[in-house]
Backbone as numpy.savetxt, mean C-alpha at the origin, in Angstrom:
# Nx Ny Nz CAx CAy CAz Cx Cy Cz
10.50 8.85 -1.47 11.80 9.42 -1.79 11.78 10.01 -3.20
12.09 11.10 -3.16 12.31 11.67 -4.58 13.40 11.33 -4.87
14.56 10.98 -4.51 16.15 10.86 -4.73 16.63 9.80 -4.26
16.91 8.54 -5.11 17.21 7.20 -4.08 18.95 6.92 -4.79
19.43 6.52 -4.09 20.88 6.32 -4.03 21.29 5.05 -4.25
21.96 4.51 -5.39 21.92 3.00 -5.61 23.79 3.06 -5.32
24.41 2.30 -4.03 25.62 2.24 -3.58 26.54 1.70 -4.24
27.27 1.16 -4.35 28.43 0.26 -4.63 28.04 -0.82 -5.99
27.79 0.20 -7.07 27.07 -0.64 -8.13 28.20 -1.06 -9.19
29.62 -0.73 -8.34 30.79 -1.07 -9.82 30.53 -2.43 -8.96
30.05 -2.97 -7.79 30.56 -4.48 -7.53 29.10 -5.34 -8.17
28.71 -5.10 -8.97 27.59 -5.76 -9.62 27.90 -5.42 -11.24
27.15 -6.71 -11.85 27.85 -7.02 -13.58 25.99 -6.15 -13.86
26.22 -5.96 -14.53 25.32 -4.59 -15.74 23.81 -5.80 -15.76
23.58 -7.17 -15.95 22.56 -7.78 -15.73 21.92 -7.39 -14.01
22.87 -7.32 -13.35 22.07 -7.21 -12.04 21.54 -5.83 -11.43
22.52 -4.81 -12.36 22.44 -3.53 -11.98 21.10 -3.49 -12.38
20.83 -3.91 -14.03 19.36 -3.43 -14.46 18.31 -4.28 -13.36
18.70 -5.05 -12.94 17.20 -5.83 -11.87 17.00 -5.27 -11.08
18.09 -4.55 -10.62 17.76 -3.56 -8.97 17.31 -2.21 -9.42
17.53 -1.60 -10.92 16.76 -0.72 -11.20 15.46 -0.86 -11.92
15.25 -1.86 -12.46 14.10 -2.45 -12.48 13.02 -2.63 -11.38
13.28 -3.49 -10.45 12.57 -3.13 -8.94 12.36 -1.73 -8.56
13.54 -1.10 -8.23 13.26 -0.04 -7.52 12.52 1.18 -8.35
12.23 1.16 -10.18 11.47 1.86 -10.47 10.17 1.65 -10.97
10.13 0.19 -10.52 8.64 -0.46 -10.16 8.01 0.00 -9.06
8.53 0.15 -8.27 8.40 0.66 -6.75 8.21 2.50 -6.41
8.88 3.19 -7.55 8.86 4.66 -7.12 9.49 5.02 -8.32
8.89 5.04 -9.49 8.87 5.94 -10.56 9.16 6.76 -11.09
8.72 8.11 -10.14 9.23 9.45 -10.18 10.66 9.73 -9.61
11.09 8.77 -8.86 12.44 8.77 -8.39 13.53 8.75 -9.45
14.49 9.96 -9.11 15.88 10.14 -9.94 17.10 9.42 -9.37
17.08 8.06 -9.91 18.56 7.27 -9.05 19.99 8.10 -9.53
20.14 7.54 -8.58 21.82 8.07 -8.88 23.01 6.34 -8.72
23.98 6.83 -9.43 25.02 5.75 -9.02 26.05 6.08 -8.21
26.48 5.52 -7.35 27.49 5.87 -6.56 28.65 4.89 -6.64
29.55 5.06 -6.21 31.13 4.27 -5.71 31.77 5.10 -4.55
31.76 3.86 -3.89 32.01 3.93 -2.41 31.06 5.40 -1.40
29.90 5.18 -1.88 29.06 6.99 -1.13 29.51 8.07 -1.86
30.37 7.92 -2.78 30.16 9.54 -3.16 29.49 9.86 -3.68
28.61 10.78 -3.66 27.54 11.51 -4.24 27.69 12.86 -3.83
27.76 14.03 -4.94 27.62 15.63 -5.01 26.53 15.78 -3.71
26.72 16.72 -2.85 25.70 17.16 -1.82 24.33 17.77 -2.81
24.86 18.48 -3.93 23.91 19.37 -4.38 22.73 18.29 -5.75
23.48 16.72 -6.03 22.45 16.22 -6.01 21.00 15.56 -5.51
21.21 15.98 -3.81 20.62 14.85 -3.07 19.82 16.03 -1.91
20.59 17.19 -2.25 19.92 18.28 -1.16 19.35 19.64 -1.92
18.19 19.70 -1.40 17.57 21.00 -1.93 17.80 20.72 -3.74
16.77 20.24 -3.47 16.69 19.61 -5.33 15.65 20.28 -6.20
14.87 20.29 -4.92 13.12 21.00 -5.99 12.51 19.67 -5.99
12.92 18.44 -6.02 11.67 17.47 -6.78 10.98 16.83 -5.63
10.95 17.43 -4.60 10.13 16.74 -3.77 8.66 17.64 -3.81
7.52 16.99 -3.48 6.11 17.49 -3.77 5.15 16.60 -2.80
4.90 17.49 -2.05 4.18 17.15 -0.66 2.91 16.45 -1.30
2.64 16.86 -1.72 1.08 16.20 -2.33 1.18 15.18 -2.95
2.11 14.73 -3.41 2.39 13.03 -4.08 3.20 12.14 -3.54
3.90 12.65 -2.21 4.52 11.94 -1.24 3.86 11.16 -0.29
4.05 10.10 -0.92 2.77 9.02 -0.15 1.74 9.19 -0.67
1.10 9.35 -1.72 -0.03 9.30 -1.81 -0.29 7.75 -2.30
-1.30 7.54 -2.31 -2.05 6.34 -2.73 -2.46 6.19 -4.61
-2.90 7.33 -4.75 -3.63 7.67 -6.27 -2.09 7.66 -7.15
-1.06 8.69 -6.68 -0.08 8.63 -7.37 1.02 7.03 -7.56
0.51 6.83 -6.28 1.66 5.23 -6.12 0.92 4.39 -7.26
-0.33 4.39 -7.62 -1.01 3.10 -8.18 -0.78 3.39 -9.40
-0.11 2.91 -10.27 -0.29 3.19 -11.92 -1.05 2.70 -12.55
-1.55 1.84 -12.22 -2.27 0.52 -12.57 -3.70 1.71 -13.50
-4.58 1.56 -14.48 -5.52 2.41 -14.65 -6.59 1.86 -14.03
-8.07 2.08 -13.55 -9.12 1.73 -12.51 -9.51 0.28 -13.40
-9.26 -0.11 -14.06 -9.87 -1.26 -15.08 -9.45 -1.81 -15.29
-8.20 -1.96 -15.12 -6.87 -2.70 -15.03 -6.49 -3.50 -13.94
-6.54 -4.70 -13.73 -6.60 -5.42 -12.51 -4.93 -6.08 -12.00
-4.17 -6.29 -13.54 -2.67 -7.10 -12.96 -1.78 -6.41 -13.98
-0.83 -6.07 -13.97 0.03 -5.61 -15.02 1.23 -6.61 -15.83
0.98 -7.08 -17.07 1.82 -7.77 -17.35 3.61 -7.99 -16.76
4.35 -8.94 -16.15 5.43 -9.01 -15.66 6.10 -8.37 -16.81
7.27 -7.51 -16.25 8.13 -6.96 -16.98 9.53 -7.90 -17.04
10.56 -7.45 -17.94 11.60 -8.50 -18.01 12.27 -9.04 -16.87
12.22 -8.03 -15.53 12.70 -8.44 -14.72 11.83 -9.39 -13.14
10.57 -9.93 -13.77 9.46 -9.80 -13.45 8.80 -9.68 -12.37
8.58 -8.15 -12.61 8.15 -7.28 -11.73 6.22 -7.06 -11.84
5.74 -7.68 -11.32 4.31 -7.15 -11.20 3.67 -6.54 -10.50
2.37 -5.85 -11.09 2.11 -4.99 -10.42 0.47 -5.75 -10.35
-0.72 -6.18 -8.90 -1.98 -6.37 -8.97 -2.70 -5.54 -8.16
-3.81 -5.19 -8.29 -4.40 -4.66 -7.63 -6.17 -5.57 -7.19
-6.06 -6.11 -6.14 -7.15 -6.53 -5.48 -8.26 -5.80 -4.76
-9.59 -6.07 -5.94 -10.74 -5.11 -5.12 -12.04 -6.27 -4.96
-12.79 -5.91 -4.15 -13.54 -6.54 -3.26 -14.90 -5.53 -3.26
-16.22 -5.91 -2.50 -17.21 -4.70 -2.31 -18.05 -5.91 -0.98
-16.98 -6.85 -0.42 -17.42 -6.80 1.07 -16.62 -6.95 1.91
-16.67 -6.99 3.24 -15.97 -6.87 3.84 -14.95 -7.78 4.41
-13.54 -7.68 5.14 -13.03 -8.75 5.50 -13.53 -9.47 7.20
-12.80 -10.83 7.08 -13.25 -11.21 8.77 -12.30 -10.88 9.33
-12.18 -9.88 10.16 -10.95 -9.26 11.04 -10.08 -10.48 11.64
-10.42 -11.80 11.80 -9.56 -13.01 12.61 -9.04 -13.75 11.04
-9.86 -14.22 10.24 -8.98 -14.72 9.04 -8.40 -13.72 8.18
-8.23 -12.39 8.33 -7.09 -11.51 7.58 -6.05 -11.11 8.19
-6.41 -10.80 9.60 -4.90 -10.88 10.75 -4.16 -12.28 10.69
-5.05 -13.63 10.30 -4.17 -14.74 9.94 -3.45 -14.58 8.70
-4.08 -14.30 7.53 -3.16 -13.84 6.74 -2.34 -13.22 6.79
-2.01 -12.31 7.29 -0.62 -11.34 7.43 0.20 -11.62 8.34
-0.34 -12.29 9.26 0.80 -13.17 10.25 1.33 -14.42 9.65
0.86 -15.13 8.78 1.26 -16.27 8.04 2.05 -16.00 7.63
1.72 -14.42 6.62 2.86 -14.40 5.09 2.36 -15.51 4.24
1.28 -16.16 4.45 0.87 -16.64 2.80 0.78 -15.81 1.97
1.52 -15.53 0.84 1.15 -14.98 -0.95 2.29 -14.00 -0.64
2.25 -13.36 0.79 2.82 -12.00 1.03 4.28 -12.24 0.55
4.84 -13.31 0.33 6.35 -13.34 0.76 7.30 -13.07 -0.65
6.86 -12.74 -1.79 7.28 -12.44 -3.05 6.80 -11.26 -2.93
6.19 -10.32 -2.21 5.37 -9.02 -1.98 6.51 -8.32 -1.96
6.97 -7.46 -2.72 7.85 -5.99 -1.82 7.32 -4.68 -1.41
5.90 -4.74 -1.88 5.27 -3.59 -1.71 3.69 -3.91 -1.80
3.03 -3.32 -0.96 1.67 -2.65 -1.15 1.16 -1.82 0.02
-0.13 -1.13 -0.47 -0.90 -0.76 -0.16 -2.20 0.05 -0.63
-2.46 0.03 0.19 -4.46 0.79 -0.08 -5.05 1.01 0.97
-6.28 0.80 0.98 -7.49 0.93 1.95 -8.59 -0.61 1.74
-8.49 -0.76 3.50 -9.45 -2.07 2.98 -10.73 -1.84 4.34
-11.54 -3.01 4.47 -12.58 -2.82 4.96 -12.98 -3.82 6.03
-12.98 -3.87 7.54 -13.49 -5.05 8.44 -14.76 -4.55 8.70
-15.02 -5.93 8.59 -16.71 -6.24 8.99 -17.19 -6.04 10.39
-15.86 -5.80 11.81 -16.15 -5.26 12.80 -16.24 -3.92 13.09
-15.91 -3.24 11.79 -15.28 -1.56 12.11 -16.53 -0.93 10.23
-17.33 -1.48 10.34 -17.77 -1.39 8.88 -18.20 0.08 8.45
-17.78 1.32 9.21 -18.04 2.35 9.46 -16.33 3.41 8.85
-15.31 2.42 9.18 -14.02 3.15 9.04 -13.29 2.37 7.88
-12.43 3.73 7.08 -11.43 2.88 6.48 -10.45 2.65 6.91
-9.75 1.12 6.90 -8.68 0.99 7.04 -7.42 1.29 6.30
-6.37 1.88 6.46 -5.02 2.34 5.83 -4.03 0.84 5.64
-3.62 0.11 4.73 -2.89 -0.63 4.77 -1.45 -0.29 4.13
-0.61 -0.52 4.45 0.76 -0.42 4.11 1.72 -0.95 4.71
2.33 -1.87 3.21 3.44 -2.49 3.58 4.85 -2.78 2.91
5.84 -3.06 3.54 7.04 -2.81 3.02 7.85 -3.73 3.45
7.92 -5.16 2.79 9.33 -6.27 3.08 8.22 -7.15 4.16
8.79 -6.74 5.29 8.37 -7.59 7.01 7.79 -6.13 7.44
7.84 -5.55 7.00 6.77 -4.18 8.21 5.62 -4.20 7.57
4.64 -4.18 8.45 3.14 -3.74 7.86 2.87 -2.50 8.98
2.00 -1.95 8.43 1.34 -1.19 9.01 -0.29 -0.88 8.73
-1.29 -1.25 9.90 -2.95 -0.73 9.45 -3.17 0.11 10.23
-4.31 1.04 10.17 -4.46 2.22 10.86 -5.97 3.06 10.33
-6.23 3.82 11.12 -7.53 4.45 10.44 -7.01 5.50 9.45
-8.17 5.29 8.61 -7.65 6.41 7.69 -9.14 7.50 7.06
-10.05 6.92 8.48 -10.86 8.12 8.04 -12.41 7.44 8.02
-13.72 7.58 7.65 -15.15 6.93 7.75 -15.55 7.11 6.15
-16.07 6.00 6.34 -16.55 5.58 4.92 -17.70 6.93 3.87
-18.37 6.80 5.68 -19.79 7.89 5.52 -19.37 9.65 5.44
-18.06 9.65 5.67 -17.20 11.38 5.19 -18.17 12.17 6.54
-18.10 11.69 7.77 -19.34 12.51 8.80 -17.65 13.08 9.23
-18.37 14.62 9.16 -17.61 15.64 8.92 -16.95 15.58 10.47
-17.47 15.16 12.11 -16.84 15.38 12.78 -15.49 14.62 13.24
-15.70 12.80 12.97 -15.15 12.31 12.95 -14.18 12.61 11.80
-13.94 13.22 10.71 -12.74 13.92 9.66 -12.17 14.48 10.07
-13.28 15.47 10.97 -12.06 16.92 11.19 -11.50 16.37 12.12
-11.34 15.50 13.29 -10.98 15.15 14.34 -9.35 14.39 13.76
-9.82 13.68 13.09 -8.89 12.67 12.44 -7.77 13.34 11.78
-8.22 14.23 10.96 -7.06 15.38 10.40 -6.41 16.28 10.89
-7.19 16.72 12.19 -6.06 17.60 12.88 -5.27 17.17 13.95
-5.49 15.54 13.96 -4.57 14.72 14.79 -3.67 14.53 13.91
-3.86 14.93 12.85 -2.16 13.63 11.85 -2.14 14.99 11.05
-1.91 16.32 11.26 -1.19 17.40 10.37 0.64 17.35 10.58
0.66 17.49 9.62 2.24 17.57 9.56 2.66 18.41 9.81
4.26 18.97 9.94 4.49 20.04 10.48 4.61 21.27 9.27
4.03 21.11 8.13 3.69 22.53 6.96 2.53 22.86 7.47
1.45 22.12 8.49 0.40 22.40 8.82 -0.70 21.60 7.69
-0.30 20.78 6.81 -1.12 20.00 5.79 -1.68 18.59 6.59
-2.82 18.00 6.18 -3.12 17.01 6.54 -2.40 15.86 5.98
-1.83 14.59 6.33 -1.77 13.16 6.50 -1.58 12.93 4.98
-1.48 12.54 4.30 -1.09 12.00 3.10 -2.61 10.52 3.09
-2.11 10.36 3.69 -3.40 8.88 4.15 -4.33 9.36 4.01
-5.01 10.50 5.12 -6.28 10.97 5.11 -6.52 11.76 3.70
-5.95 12.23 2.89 -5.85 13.28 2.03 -6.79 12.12 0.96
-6.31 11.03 0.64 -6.22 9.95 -0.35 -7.29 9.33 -0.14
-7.82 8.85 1.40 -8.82 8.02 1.95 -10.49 8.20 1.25
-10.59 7.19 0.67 -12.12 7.07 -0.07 -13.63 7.24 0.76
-13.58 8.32 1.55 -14.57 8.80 2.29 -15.84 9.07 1.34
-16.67 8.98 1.76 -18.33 9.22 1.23 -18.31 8.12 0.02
-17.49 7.56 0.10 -17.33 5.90 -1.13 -18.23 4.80 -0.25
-18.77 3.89 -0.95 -19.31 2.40 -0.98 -18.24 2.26 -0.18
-18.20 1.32 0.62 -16.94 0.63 1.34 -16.49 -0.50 0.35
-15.48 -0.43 0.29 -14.78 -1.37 -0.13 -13.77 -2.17 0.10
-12.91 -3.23 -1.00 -11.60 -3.03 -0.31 -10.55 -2.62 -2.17
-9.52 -2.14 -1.67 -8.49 -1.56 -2.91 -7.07 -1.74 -2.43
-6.62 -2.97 -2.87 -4.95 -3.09 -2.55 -3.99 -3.10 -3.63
-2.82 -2.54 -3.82 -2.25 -2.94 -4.55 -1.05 -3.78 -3.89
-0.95 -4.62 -4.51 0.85 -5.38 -4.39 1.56 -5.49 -5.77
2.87 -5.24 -5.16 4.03 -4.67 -6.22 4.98 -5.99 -5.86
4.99 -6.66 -6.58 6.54 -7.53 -5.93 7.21 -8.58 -7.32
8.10 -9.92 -7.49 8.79 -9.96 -8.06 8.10 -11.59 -8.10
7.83 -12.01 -9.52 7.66 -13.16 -9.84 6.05 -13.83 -8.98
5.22 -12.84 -8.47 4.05 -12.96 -7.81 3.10 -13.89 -8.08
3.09 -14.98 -7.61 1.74 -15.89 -7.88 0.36 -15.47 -7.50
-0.34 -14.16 -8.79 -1.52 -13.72 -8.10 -2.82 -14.44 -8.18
-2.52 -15.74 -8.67 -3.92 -16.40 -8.55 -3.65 -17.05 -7.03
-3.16 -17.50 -6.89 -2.57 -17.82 -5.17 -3.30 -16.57 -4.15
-2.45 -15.67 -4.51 -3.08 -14.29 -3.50 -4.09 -13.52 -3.75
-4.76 -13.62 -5.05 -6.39 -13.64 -4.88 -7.06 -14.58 -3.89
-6.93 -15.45 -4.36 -7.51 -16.76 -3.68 -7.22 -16.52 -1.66
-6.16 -15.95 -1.68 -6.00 -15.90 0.00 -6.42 -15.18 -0.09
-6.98 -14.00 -0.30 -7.43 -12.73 0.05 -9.06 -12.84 -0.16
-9.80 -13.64 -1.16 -11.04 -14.03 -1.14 -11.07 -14.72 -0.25
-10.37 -15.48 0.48 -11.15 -16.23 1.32 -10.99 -15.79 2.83
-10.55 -14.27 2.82 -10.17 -13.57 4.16 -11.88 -12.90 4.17
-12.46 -12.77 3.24 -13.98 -12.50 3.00 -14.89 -12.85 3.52
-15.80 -11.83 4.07 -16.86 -12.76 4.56 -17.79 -13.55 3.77
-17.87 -15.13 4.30 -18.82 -15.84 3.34 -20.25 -15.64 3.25
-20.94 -15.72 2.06 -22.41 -15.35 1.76 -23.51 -15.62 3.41
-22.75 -17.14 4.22 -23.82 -16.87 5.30 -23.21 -15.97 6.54
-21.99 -15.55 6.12 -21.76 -14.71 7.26 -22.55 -12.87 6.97
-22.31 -13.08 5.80 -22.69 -11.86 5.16 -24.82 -11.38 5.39
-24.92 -12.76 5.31 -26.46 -12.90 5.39 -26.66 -12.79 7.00
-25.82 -13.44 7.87 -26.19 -13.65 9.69 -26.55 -11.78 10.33
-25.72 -11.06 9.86 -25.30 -9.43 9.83 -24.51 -9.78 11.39
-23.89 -10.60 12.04 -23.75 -10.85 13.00 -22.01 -10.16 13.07
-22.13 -9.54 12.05 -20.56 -9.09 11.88 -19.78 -8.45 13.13
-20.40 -7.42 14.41 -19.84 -6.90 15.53 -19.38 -7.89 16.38
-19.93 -9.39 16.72 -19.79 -10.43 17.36 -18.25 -10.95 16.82
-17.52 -10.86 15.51 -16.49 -11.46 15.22 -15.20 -10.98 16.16
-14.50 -11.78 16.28 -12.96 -11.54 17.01 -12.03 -10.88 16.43
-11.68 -9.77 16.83 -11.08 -8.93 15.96 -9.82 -8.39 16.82
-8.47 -8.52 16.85 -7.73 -8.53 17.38 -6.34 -7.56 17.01
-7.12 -6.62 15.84 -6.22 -5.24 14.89 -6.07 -4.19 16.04
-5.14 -3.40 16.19 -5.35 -2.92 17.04 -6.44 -1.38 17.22
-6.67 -0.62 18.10 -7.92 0.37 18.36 -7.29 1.43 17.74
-8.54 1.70 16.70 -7.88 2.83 16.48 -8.74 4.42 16.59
């Protein structure tokens, strides 16, 4: 959203107003809030504005502020953090679908995403994104950038300007596989959700067996 609309903010005292704008420009940055009472808002603030920009809508590179070396961002007053979890093996497709069905770590989460990596699919990246209780994973393209499986992939998900996917645009093709998440959320215990997320990893003898196609993997086909 380039333009987010904060409603009925005379029924909130000026401490709470700043927490919900605090969050929400933890969350989307470039966004111009507005205040409203009772919905009114000018049409000509909210329509045909100019600030929308296809190329940073959804992107991944633009969402992450975080700099590449930078792993957690100090909590802000309202404490809002920002981590980013990276990895260089792969996950076990049955203990990371347990994680996200649990909601261990996730549940102070209001936001993330990235690209991560199963040890049954060790060929594709995965697209992760999530928001509250919705997740969403999905392909977002081959590690190895083999040009047929791209073009295939991109001219399935063009939008209607005729541009490719926002996902695919972003997706770390001809990269090392990895994994790269960020989570955005409020008062976050990230030594907790490191810790769940290392141990969604494959362990040194699973990593050593290479028996990785044999695991139970239950994400759906993509």
């Amino acid at each position: 959203a380039d333009v987010i609309v904060l409603n009925k903010t005379d029924l909130v005292d000026d401490a709470t107003l700043a927490q919900v704008e605090g969050v929400v420009r933890a969350l989307n940055p470039r966004a111009h809030l507005l205040h409203t009472r009772h919905g009114a808002v000018s049409p000509a603030e909210i329509l045909n504005t100019g600030r929308f920009d296809f190329e940073q809508a959804g992107a991944i590179i633009g969402w992450l502020q975080l700099p590449r070396d930078v792993v957690e961002s100090e909590a802000d007053e309202y404490g809002v953090t920002s981590f980013v979890y990276r990895a260089e093996r792969p996950f076990h497709p049955a203990r990371l679908l347990d994680f996200i069905e649990s909601d261990d770590g996730l549940d102070a989460v209001l936001r993330s995403k990235g690209f991560f990596w199963l040890a049954t699919r060790p060929d594709d990246v995965g697209y992760w994104s999530q928001a509250g209780k919705q997740m969403v994973v999905e392909y977002a393209g081959s590690w190895s950038g083999d040009d047929e499986v791209e073009e295939t992939a991109i001219l399935a998900q063009l939008n209607g300007n005729g541009q490719p996917h926002a996902v695919l645009a972003d997706a770390p093709t001809k990269e090392a596989p990895h994994q790269e998440l960020v989570f955005i959320g409020v008062d976050l215990n990230v030594t907790h959700l490191r810790a769940v997320l290392d141990a969604c990893l494959l362990t040194d003898d699973e990593l050593i067996s290479g028996e990785w196609g044999a695991y139970e993997d239950d994400f759906p086909e993509w």
